[in-house]
C-alpha distance (Angstrom), angle and dihedral (degrees) to the residues before:
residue distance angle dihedral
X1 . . .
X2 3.98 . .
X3 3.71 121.8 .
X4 4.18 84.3 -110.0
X5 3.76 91.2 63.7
X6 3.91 101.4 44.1
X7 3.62 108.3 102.9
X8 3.96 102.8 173.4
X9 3.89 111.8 114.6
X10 3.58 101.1 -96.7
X11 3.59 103.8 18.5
X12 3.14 126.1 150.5
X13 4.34 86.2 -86.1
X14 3.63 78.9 58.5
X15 4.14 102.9 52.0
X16 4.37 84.2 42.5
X17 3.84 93.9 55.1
X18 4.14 93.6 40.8
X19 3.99 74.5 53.7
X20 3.62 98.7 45.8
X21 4.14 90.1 43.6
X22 4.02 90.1 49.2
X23 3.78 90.6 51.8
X24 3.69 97.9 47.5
X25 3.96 94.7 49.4
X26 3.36 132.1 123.2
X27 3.88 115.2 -145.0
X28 4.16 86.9 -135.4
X29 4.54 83.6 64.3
X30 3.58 106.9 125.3
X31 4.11 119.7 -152.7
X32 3.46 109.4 -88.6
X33 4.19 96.8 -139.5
X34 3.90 93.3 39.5
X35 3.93 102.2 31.5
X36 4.33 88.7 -139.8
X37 3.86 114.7 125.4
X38 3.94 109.8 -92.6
X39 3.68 100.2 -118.4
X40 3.96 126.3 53.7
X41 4.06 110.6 -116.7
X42 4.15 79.4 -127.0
X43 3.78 83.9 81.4
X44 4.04 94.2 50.9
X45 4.04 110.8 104.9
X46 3.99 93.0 174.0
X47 3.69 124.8 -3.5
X48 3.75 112.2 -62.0
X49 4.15 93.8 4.8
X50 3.51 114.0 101.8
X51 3.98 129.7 -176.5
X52 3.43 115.1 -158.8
X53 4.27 130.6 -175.2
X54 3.34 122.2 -94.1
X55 3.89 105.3 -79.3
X56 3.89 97.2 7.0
X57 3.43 91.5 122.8
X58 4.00 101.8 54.6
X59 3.65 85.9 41.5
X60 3.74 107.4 44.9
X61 4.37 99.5 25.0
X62 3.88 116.4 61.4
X63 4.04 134.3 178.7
X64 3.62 99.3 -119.3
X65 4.08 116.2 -155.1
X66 3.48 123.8 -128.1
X67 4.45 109.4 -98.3
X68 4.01 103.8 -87.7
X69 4.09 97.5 17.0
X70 3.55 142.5 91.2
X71 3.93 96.3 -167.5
X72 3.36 106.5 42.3
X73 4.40 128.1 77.5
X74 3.66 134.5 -140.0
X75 3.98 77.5 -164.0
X76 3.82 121.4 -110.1
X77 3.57 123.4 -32.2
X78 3.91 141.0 169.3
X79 3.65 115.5 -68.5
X80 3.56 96.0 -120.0
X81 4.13 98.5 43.2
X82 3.62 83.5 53.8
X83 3.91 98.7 49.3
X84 3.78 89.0 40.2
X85 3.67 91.1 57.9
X86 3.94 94.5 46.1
X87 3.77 92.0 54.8
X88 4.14 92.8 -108.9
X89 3.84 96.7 -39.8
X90 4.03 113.7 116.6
């Protein structure tokens, strides 16, 4: 099966696009659920460079799927906006 045919939730469609989406970012991108700006200014070493820990991204910055569908994105989001909003499911 290719990644464009996998429908499950977090298939491997899901892990390419959460790819995609964290490649195409802009460090300005606010949460879509909570409206604040993705990334804590504690992370900013100049303006616009960021250095984050190892793994703070895949822990802190999710894809978050559009109410009622498994394929489709709100975009990315914080972890915990995104978890709130399913009702504890990430």
């Amino acid at each position: 099966m290719s990644w464009a045919d996998d429908q499950t939730r977090y298939g491997r469609r899901h892990r390419w696009q959460r790819k995609q989406a964290l490649r195409n970012m802009s460090y300005g991108q606010r949460c879509p659920r909570c409206r604040e700006l993705l990334f804590p200014d504690e992370y900013e070493i100049e303006p616009g460079v960021y250095e984050f820990p190892r793994g703070w991204i895949a822990k802190n910055i999710h894809l978050d799927h559009r109410e009622g569908s498994d394929t489709a994105y709100l975009g990315l989001s914080h972890a915990s906006c995104n978890v709130r909003h399913r009702g504890g499911a990430a």
